[in-house]
C-alpha positions as CSV (number, residue, x, y, z in Angstrom):
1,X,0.0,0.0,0.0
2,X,2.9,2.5,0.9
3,X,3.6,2.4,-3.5
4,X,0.4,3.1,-4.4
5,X,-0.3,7.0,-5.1
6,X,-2.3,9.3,-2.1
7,X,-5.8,9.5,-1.6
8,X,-7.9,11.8,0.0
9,X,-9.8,12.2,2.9
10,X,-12.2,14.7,3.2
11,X,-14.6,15.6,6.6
12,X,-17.6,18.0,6.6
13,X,-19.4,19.3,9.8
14,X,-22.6,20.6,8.9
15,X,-24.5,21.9,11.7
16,X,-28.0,20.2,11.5
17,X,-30.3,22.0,14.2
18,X,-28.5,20.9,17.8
19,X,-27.0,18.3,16.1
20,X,-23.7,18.4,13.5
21,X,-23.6,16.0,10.9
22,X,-20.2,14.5,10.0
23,X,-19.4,13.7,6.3
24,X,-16.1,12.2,5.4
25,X,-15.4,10.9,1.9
26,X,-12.3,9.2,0.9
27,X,-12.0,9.3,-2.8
28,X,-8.7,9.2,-5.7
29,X,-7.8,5.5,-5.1
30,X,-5.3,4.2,-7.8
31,X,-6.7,1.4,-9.9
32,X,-6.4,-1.8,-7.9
33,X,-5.8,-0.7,-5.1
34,X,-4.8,-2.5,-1.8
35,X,-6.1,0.1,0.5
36,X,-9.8,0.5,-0.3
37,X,-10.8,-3.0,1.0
38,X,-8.2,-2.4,3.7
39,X,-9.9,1.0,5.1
40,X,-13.8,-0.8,4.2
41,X,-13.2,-2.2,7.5
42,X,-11.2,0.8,9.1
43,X,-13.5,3.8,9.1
44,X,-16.1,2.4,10.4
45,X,-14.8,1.4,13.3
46,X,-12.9,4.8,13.6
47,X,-16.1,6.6,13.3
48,X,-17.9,4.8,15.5
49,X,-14.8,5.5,18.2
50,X,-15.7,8.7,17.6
51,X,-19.2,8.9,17.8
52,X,-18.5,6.9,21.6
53,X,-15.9,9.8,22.4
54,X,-18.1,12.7,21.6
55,X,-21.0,11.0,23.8
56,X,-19.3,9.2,26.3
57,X,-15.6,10.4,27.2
58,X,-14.5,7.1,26.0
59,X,-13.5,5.3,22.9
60,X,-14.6,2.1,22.1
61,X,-12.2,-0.9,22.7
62,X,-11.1,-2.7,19.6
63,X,-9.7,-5.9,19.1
64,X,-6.9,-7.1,16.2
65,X,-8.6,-7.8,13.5
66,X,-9.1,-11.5,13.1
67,X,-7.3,-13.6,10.4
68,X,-10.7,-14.4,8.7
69,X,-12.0,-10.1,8.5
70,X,-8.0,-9.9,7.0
71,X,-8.6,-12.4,4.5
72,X,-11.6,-11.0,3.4
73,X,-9.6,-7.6,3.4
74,X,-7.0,-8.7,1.3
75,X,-5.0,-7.3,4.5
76,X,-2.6,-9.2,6.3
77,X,-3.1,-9.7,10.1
């Protein structure tokens, strides 16, 4: 993954009443690449840390990913 070319990330906070909604798109992959399934797994469970943060104090506790969500990843654990 560290050969293939930059993507990019993008986050938008919208205010939406008294809430905010958060937006993030992750775009510009290179053709084939290793990363997209890689992160398929990755943001959600980033966001979600955040979503815990931002209502509890405390992020949410992860475990390695398992050998069989790698696989399906293409990623290697």
């Amino acid at each position: 993954m560290r050969q293939e070319k930059p993507s990019r990330v993008t986050y938008e906070i919208e205010p939406q009443g008294e809430l905010v909604k958060l937006t993030v798109t992750h775009e510009n992959f290179a053709e084939g690449s290793a990363t997209l399934p890689s992160i398929s797994f990755g943001w959600p469970m980033v966001l979600a840390s955040l979503k815990s943060i931002l209502e509890t104090g405390h992020p949410l506790p992860f475990a390695p990913p398992s050998h069989a969500a790698a696989a399906v990843a293409h990623v290697p654990a």
